[in-house]
Backbone as CSV, one residue per row, in Angstrom:
resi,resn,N_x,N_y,N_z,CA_x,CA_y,CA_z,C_x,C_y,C_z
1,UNK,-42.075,2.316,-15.501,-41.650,3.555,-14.852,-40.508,3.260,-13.881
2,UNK,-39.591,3.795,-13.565,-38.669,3.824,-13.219,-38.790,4.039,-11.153
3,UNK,-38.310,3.181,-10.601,-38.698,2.814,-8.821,-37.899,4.753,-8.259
4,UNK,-36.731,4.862,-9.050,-36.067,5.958,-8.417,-36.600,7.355,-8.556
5,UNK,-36.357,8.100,-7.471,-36.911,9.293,-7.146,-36.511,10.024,-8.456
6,UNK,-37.231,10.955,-8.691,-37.480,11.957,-9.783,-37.990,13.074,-10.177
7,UNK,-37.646,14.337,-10.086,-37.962,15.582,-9.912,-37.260,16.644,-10.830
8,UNK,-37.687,18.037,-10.702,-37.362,19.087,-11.952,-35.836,18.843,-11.674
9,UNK,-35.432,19.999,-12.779,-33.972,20.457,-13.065,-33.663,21.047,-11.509
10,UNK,-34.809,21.848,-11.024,-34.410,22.387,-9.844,-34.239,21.456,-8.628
11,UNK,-34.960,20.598,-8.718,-35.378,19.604,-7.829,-33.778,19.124,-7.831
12,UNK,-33.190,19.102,-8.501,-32.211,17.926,-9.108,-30.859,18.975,-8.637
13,UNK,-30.650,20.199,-8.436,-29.944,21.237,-8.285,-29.420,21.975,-7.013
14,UNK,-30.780,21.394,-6.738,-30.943,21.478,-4.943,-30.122,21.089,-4.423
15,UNK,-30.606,19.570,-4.316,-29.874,17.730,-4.227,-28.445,17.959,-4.181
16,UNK,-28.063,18.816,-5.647,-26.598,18.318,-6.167,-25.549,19.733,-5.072
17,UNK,-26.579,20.713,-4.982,-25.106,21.720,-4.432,-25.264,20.972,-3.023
18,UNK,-26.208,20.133,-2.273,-25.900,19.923,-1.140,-24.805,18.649,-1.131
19,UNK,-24.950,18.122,-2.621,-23.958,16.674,-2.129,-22.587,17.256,-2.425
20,UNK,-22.691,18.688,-3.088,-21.388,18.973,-3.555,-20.619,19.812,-2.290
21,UNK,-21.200,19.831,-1.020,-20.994,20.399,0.036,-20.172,18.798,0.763
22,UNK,-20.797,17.866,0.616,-20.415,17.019,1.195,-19.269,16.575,0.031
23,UNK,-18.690,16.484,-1.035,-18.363,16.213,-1.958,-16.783,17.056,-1.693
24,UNK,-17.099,18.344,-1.546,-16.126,19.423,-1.103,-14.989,19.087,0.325
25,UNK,-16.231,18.516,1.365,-15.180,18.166,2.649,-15.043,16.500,2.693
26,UNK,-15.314,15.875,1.535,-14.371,14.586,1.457,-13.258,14.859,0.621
27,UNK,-13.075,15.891,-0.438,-11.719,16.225,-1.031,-10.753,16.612,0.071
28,UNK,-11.295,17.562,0.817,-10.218,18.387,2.277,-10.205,17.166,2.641
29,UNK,-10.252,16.364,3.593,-10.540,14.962,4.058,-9.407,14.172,3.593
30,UNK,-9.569,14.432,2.083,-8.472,13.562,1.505,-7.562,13.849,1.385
31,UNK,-6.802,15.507,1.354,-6.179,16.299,1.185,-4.860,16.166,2.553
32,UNK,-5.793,16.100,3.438,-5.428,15.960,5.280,-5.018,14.348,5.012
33,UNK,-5.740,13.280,4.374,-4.959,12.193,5.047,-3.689,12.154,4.431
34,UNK,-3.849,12.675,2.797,-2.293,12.348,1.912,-1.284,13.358,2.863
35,UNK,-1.676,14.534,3.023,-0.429,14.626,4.185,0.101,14.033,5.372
36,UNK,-1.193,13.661,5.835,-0.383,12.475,7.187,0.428,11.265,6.477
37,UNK,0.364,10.975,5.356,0.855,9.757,5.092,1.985,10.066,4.760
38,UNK,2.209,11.491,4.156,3.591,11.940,4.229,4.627,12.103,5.452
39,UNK,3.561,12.110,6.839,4.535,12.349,7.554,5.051,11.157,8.444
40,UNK,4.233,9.762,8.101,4.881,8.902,9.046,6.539,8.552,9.123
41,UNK,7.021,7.992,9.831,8.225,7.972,9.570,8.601,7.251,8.936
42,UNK,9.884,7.350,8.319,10.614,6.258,7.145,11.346,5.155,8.585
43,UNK,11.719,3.985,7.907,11.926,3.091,8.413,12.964,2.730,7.139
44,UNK,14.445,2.627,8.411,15.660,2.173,6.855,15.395,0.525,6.589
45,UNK,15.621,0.401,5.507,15.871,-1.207,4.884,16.989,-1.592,4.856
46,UNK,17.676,-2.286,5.856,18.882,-3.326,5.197,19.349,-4.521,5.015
47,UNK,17.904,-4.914,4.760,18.435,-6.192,4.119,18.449,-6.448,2.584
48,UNK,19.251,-6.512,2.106,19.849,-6.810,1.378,19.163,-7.673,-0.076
49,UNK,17.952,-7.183,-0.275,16.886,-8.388,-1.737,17.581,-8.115,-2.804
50,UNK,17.278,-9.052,-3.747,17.652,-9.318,-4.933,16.734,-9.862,-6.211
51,UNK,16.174,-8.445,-7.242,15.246,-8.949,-7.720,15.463,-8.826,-9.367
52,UNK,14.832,-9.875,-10.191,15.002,-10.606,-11.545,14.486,-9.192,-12.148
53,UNK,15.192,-8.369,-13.237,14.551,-7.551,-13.650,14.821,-7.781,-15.670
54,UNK,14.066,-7.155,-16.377,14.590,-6.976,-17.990,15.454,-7.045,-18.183
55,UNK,16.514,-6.049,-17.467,17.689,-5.944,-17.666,18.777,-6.610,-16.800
56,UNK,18.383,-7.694,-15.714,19.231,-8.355,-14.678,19.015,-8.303,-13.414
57,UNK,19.556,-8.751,-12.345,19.617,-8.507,-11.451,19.771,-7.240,-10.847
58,UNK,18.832,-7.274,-9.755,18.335,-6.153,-9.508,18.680,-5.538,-7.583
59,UNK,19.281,-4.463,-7.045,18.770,-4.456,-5.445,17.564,-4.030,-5.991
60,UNK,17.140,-3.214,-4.241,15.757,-2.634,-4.272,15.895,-1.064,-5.087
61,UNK,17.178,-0.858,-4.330,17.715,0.642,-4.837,17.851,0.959,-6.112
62,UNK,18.046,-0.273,-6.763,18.207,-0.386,-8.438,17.062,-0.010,-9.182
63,UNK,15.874,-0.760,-8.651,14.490,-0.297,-8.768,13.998,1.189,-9.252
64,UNK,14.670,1.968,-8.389,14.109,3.011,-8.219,14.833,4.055,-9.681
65,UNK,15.698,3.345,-10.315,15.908,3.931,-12.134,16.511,5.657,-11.711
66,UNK,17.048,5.733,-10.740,17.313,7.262,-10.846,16.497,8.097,-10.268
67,UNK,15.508,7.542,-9.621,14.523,8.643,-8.986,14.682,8.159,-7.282
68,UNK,13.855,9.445,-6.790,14.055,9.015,-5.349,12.804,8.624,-4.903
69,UNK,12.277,8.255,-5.548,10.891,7.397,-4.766,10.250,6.678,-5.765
70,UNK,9.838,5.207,-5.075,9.337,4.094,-5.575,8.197,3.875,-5.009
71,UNK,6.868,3.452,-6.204,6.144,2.735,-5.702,5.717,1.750,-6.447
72,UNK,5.450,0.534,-5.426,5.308,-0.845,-5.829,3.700,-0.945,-5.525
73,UNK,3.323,-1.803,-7.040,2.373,-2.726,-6.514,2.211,-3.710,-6.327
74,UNK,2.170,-4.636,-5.312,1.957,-5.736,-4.999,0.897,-6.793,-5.324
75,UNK,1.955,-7.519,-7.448,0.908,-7.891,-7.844,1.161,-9.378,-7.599
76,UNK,-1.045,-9.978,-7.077,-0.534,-11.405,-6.837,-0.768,-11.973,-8.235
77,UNK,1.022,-12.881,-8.034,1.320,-13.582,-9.460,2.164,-14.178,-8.568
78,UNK,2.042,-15.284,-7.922,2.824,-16.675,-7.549,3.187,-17.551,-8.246
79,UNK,4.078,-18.045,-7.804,4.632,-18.913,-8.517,3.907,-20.133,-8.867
80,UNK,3.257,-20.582,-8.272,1.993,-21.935,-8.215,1.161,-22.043,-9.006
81,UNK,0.839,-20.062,-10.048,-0.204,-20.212,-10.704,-0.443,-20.285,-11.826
82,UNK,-0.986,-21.419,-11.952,-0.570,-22.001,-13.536,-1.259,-21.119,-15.421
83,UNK,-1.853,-20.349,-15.128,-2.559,-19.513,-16.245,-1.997,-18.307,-16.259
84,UNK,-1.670,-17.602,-15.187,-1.190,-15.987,-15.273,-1.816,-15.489,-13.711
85,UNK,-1.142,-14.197,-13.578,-1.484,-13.185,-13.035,-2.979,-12.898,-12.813
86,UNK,-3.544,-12.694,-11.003,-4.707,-12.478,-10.442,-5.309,-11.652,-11.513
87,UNK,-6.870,-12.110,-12.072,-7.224,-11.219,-12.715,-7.861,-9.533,-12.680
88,UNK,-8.093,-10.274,-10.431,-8.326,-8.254,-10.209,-7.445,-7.731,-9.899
89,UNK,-5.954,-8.262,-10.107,-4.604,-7.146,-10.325,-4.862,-7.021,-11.456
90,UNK,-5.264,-7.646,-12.676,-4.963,-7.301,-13.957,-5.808,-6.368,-14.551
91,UNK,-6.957,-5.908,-13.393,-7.714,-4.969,-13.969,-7.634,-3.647,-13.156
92,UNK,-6.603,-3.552,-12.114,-5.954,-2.439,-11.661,-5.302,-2.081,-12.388
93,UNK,-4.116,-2.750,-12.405,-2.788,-2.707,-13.379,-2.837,-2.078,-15.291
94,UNK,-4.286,-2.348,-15.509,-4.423,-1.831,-16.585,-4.872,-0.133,-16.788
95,UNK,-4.540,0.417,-15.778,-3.863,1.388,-16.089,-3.116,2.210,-15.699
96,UNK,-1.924,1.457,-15.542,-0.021,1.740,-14.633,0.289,2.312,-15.836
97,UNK,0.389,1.813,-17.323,1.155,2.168,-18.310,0.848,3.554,-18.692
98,UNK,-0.435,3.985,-18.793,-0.592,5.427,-18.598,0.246,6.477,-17.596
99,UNK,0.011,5.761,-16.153,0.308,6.525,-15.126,1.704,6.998,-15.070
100,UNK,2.691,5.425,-15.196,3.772,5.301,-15.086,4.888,6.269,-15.826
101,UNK,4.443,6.681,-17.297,5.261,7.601,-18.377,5.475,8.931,-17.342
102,UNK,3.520,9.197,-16.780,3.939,10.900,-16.185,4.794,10.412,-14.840
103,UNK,4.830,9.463,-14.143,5.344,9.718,-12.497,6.670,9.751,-12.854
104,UNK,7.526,8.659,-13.910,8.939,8.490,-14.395,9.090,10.212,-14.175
105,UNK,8.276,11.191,-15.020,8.833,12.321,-14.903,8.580,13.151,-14.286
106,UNK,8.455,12.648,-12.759,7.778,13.599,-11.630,8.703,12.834,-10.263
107,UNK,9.778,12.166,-11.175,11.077,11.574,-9.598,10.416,10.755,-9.272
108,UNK,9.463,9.739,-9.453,8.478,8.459,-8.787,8.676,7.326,-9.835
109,UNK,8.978,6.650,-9.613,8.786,5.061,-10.415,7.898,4.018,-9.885
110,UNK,7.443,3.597,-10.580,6.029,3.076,-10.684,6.198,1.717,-11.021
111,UNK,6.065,0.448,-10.118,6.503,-0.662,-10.988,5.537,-2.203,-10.127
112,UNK,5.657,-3.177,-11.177,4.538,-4.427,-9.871,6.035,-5.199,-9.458
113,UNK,5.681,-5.739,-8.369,6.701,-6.565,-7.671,5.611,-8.092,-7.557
114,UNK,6.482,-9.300,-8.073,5.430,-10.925,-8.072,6.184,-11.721,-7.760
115,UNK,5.709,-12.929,-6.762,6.965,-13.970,-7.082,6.827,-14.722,-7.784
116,UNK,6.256,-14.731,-9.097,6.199,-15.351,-10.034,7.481,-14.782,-10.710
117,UNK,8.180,-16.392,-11.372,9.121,-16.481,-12.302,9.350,-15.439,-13.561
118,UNK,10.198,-14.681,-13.625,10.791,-13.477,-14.515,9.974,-14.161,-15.710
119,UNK,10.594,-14.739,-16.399,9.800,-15.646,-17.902,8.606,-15.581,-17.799
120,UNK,7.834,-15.706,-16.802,5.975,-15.761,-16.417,5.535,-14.567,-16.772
121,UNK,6.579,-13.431,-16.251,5.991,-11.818,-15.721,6.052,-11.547,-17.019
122,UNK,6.624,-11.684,-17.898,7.648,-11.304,-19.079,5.828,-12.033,-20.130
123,UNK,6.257,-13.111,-19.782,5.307,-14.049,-20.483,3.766,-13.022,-20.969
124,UNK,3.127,-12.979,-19.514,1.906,-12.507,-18.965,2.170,-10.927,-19.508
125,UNK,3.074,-10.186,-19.442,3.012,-8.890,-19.636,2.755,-8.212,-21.584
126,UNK,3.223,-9.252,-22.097,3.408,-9.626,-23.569,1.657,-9.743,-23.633
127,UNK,1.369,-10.719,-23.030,-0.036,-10.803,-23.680,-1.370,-10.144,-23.225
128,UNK,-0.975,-9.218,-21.957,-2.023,-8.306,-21.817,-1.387,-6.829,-22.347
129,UNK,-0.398,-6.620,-23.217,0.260,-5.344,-23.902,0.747,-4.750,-22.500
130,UNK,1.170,-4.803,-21.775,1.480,-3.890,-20.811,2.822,-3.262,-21.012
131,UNK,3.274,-1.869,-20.663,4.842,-1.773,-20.363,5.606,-1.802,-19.334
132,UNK,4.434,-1.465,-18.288,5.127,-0.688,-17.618,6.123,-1.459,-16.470
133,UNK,7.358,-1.354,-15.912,7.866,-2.196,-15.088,7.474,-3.570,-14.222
134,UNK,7.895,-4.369,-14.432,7.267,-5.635,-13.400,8.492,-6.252,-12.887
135,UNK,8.789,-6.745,-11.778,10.185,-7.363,-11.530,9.714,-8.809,-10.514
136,UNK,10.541,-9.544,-11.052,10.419,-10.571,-9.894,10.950,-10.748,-8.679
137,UNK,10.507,-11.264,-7.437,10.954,-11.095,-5.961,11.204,-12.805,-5.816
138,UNK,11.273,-13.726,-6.538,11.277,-15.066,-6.432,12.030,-15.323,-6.027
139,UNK,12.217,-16.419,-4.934,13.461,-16.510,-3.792,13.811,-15.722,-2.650
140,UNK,13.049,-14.540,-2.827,13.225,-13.365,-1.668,12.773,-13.645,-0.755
141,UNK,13.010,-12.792,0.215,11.903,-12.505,1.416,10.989,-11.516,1.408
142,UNK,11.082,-10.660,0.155,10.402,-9.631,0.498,8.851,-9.528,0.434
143,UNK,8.166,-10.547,-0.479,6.964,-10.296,-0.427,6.814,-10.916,1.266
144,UNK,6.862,-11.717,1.582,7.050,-11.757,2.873,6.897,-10.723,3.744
145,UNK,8.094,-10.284,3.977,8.238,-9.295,4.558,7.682,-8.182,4.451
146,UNK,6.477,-7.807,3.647,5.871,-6.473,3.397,4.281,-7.195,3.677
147,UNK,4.048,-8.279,3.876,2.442,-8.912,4.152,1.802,-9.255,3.113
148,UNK,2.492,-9.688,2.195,1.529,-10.112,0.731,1.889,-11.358,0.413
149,UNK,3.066,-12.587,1.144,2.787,-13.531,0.201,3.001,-14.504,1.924
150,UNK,2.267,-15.823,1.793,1.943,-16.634,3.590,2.371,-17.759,2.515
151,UNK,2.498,-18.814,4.001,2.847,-20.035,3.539,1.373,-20.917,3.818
152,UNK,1.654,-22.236,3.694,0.271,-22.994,4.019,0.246,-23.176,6.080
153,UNK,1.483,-23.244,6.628,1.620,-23.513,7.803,0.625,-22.299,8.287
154,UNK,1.570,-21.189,7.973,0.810,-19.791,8.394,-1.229,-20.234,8.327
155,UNK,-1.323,-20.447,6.969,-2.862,-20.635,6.876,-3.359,-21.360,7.884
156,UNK,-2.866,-22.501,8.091,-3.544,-23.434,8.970,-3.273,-22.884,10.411
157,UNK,-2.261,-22.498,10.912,-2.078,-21.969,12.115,-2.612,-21.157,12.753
158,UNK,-3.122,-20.029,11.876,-3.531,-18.877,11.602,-2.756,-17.321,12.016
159,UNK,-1.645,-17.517,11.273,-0.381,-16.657,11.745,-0.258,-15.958,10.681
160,UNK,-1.611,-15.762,10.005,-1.409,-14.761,8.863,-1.874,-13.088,9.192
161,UNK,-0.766,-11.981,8.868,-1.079,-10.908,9.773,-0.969,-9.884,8.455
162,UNK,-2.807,-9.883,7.694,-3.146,-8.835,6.802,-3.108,-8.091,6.576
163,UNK,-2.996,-6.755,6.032,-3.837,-5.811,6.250,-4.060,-5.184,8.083
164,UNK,-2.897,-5.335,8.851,-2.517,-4.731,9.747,-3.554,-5.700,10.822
165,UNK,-3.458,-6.665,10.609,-4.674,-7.548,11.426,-4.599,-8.729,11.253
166,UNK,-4.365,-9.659,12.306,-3.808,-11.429,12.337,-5.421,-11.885,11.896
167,UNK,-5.077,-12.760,11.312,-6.562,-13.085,10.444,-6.901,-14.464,11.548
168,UNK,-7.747,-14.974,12.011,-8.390,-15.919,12.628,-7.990,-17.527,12.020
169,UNK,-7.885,-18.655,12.550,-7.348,-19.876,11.919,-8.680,-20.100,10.886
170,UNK,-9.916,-19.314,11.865,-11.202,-20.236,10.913,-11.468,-19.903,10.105
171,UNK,-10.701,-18.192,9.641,-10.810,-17.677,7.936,-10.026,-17.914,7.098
172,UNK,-8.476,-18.707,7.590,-7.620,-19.401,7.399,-7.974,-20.598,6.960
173,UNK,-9.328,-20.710,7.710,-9.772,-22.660,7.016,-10.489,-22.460,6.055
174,UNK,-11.364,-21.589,6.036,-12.183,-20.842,4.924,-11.650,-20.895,3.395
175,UNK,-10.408,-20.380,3.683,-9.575,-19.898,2.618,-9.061,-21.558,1.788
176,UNK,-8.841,-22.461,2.880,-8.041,-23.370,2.357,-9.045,-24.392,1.466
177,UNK,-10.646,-24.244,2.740,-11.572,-25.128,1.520,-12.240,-24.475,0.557
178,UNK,-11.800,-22.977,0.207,-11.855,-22.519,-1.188,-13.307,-21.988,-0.848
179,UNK,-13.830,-21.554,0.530,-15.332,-20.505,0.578,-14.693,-19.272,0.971
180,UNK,-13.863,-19.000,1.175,-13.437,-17.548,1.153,-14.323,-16.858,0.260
181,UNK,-14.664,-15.412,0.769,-14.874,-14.432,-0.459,-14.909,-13.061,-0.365
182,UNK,-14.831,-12.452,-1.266,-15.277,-11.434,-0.888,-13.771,-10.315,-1.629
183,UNK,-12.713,-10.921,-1.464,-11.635,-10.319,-2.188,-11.642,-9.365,-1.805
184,UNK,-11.584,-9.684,-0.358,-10.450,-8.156,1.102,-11.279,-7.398,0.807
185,UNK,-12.562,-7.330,0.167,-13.536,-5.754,0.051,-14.879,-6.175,0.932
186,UNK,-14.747,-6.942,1.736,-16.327,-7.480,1.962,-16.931,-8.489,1.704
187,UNK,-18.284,-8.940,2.166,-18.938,-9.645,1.172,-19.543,-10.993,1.968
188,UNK,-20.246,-11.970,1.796,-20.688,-12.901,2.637,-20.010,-14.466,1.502
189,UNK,-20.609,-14.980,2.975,-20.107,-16.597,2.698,-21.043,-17.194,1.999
190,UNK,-19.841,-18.185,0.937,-20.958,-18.586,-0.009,-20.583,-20.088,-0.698
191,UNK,-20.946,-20.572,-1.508,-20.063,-22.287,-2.322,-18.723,-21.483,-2.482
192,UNK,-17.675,-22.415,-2.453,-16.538,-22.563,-3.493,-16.955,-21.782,-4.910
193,UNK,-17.955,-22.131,-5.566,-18.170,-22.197,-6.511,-18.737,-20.502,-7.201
194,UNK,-18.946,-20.138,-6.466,-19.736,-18.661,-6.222,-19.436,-18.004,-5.598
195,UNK,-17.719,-17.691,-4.880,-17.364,-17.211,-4.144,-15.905,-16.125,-5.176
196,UNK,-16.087,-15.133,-4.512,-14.695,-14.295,-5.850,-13.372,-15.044,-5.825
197,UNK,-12.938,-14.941,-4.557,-11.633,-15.968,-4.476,-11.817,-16.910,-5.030
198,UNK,-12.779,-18.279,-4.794,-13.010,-19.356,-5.824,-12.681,-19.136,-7.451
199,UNK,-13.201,-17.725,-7.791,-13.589,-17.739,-9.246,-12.207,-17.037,-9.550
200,UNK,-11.504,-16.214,-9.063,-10.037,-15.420,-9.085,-9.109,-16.948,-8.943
201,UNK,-9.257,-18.130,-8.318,-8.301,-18.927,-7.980,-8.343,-19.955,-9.272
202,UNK,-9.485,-20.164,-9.901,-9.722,-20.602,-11.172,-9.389,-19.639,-12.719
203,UNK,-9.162,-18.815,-12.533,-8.759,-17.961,-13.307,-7.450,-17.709,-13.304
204,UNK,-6.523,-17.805,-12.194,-5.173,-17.908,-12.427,-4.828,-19.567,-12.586
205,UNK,-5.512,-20.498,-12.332,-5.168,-22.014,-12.623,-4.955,-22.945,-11.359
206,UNK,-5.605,-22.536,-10.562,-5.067,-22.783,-9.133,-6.268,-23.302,-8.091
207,UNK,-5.955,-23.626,-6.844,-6.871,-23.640,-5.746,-7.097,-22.778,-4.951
208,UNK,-8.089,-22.247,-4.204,-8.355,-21.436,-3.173,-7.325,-20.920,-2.242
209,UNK,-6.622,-22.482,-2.147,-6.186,-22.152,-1.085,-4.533,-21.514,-1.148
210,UNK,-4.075,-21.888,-2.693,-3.015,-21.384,-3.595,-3.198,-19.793,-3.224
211,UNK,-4.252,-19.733,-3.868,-4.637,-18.565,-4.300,-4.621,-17.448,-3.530
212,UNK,-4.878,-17.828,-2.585,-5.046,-16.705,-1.629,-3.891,-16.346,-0.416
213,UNK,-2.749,-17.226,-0.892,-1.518,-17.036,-0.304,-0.525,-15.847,-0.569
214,UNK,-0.973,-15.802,-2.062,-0.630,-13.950,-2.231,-1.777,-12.627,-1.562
215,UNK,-1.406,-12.105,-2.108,-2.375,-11.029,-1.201,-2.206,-9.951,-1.902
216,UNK,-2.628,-8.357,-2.281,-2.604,-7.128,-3.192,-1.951,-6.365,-1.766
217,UNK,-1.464,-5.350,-2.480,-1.404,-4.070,-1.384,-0.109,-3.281,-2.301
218,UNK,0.034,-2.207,-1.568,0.958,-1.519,-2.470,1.759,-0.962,-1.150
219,UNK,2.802,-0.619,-1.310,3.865,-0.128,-0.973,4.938,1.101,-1.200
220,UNK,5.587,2.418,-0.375,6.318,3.261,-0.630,7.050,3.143,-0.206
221,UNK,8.813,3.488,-1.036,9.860,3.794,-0.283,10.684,5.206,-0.879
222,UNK,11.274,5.319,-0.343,12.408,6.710,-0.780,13.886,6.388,-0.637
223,UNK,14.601,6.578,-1.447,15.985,6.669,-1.511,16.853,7.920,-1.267
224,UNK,17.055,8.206,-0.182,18.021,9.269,0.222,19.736,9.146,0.793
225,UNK,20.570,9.680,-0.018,22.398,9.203,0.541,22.331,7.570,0.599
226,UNK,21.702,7.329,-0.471,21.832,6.033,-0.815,21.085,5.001,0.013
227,UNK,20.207,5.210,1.076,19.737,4.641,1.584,18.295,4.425,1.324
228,UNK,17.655,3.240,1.373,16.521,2.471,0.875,15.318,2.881,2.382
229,UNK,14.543,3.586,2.458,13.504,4.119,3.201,11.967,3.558,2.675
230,UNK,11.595,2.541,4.071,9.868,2.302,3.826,9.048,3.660,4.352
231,UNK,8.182,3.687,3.395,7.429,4.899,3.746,5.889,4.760,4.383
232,UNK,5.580,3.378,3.385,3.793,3.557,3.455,3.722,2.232,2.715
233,UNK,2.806,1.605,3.661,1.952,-0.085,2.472,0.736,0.591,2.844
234,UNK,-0.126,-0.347,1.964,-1.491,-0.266,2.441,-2.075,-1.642,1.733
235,UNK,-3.511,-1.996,2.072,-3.503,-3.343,1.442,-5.583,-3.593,1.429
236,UNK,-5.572,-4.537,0.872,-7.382,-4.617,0.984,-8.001,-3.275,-0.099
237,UNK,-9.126,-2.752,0.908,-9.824,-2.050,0.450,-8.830,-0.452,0.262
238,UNK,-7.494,-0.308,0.949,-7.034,0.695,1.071,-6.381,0.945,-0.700
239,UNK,-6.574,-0.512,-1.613,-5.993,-0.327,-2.905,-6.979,0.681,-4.045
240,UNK,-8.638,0.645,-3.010,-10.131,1.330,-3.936,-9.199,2.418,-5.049
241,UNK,-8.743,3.248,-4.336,-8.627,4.674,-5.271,-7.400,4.386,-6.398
242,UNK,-6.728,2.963,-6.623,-6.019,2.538,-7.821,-6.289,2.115,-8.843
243,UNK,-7.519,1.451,-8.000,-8.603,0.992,-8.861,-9.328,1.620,-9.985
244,UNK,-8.811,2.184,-11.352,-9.398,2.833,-11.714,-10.830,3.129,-12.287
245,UNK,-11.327,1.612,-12.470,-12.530,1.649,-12.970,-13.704,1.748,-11.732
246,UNK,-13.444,1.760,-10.471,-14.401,2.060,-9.563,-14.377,3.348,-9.363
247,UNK,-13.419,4.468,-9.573,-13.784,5.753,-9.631,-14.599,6.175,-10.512
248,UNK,-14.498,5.357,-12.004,-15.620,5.672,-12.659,-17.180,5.040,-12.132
249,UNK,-16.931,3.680,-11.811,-18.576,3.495,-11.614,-18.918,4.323,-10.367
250,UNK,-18.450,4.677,-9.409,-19.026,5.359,-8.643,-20.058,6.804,-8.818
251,UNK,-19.626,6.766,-9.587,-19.721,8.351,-10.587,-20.617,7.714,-11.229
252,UNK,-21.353,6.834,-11.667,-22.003,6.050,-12.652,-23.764,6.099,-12.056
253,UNK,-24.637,5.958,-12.713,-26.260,5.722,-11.807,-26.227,5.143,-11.173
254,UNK,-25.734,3.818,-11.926,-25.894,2.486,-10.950,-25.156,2.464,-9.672
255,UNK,-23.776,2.940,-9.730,-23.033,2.896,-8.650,-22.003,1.530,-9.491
256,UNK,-21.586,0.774,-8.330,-20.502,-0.504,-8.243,-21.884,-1.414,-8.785
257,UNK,-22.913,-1.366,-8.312,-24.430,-2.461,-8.560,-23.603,-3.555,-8.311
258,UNK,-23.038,-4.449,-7.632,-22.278,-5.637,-7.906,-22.553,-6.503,-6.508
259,UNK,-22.997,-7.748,-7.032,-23.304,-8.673,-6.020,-22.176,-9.764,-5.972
260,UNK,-21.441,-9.585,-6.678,-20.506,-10.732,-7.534,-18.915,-10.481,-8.055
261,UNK,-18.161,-11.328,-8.383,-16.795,-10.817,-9.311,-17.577,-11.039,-10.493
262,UNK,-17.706,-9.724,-11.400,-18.009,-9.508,-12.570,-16.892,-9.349,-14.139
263,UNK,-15.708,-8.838,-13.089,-14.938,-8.230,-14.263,-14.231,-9.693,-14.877
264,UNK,-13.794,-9.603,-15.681,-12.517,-10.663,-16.456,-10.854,-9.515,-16.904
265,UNK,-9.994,-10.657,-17.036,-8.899,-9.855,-18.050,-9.505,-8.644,-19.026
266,UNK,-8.699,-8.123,-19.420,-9.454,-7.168,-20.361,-9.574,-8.017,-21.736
267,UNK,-8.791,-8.892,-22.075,-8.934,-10.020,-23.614,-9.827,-11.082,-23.360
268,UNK,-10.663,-10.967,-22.037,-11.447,-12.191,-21.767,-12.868,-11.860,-22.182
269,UNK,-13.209,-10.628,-22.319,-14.652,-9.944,-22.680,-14.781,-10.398,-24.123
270,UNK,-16.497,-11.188,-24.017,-16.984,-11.235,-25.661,-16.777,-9.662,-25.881
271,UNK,-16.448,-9.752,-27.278,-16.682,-8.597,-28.339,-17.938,-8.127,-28.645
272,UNK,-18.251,-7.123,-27.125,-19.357,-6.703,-27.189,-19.382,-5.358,-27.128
C-alpha cells in the first residue's frame, strides 16, 4: 500500500483549487520579477572582445545577427577539458535548438558562449546534433569578466566572486581536493567520489579542481545606435527555469526525488 495520503476525487479537488490559489500568485510573482529585470539599468560595454564564430571572427555586436538583443548561455566547456562540454550544460542546452528558431524571430538571439577551442565547440556540437549557435571566447576576457571562468590563484586565494558572492578560501579548497558538491544547487559534503562536481569533472575528462573553474550562468545584452548594453546575468540556481527537464519533474509525483547527479549526456543513456 502506498505511505502517501489518499482520498476521493473530491478530496483531491479541494487540495488542488487551494494549491491553484497558491499556484496563481507565484505566476503574478513571476510576472512582477520579469518586469523588474527589465528595468535594471543597462551598463555600456567597451571593451572591445573578439570571438571565434562558424563564420569568423566575431565582436560581441556581431553576435547579435541583426537583432537587438542577445542572450548568452554560459556554457562550461574549458579549454582543459579533455572529453567535451559539462554534462549539466548539456542537458540544459538540449533544448536551445527548439527555443532558438522562435526567439531568432522575436529580435532575440540565443547562443552558448565557452572557452573552449572553436574545433572542440564545433567538434562537441556535431555529436550531440545540436544547431543552435555556440561561439568561442578563447583568449578573451570575457568569460572573466561576466563571473564564469577563475583561475587556480583565485581558487586558492579565495578571490572567487560567484553568483554575486566571494566564495570562502575553504570552499575554494573544497573545490580543489575535488569534495565540492552539490553543483551551485545545494547539497552536502561528501567523497570525491560521490560528489556531483567529482562526477561532472570526470565526465568532461578532468579534475575537480579543473572543473569547477568554469561556472554556468547566463547573461543579457541589447544593442541600441550601435552600442553593446549589459542587461542581466544570473548564475547557480537562478539557471532552474532553463532547465527544462526540472519544470517537468516538478510537475511529476515524485518531484526532482534526487539525492544525487543522476542525469548523463543525452547519448550516454542505456537504450532503455
Amino acid at each position: 500500500m502506498t505511505k502517501h495520503l489518499t482520498g476521493t476525487r473530491e478530496d483531491w479537488l479541494a487540495a488542488r483549487l487551494e494549491l491553484l490559489k497558491a499556484e496563481k500568485e507565484h505566476t503574478r510573482r513571476s510576472d512582477e520579477l520579469a518586469q523588474r529585470r527589465q528595468t535594471l539599468p543597462w551598463v555600456r560595454i567597451d571593451k572591445k572582445y573578439r570571438f571565434e564564430t562558424d563564420e569568423g571572427s566575431a565582436s560581441l555586436a556581431d553576435l547579435f545577427r541583426g537583432r537587438s538583443q542577445l542572450l548568452v548561455y554560459h556554457f562550461m566547456f574549458g579549454p582543459d577539458y579533455a572529453v567535451g562540454g559539462c554534462a549539466t550544460c548539456s542537458t540544459i542546452a538540449d533544448g536551445f535548438n527548439g527555443f532558438a528558431a522562435h526567439l531568432m524571430h522575436h529580435d532575440v538571439m540565443l547562443m552558448a558562449i565557452s572557452r573552449a577551442q572553436l574545433a572542440r565547440i564545433q567538434a562537441y556540437k556535431r555529436r550531440m546534433g545540436w544547431t543552435f549557435p555556440w561561439v568561442s571566447s578563447f583568449g578573451t576576457d570575457f568569460n572573466a569578466d561576466f563571473s564564469v571562468s577563475f583561475t587556480e590563484q583565485q581558487q586558492r586565494t579565495g578571490g572567487i566572486e560567484y553568483n554575486y558572492r566571494r566564495e570562502p578560501p575553504a570552499k575554494a579548497e573544497r573545490a580543489l581536493e575535488g569534495r565540492e558538491t552539490g553543483q551551485w544547487r545545494g547539497g552536502s559534503e561528501s567523497g570525491a567520489e560521490e560528489g556531483p562536481v567529482a562526477q561532472n569533472a570526470a565526465m568532461v575528462g578532468t579534475d575537480a579542481a579543473t572543473y569547477v573553474r568554469e561556472r554556468p550562468g547566463m547573461s543579457a545584452f541589447v544593442l541600441e545606435d550601435g552600442v553593446v548594453y549589459h542587461t542581466y546575468s544570473t548564475y547557480a540556481r537562478g539557471l532552474d527555469g532553463l532547465w527544462g527537464m526540472y519544470q517537468w519533474l516538478d510537475r511529476a509525483p515524485l518531484g526532482r526525488n534526487e539525492t544525487g547527479m543522476w542525469w548523463r549526456r543525452h547519448d550516454e543513456y542505456d537504450n532503455r
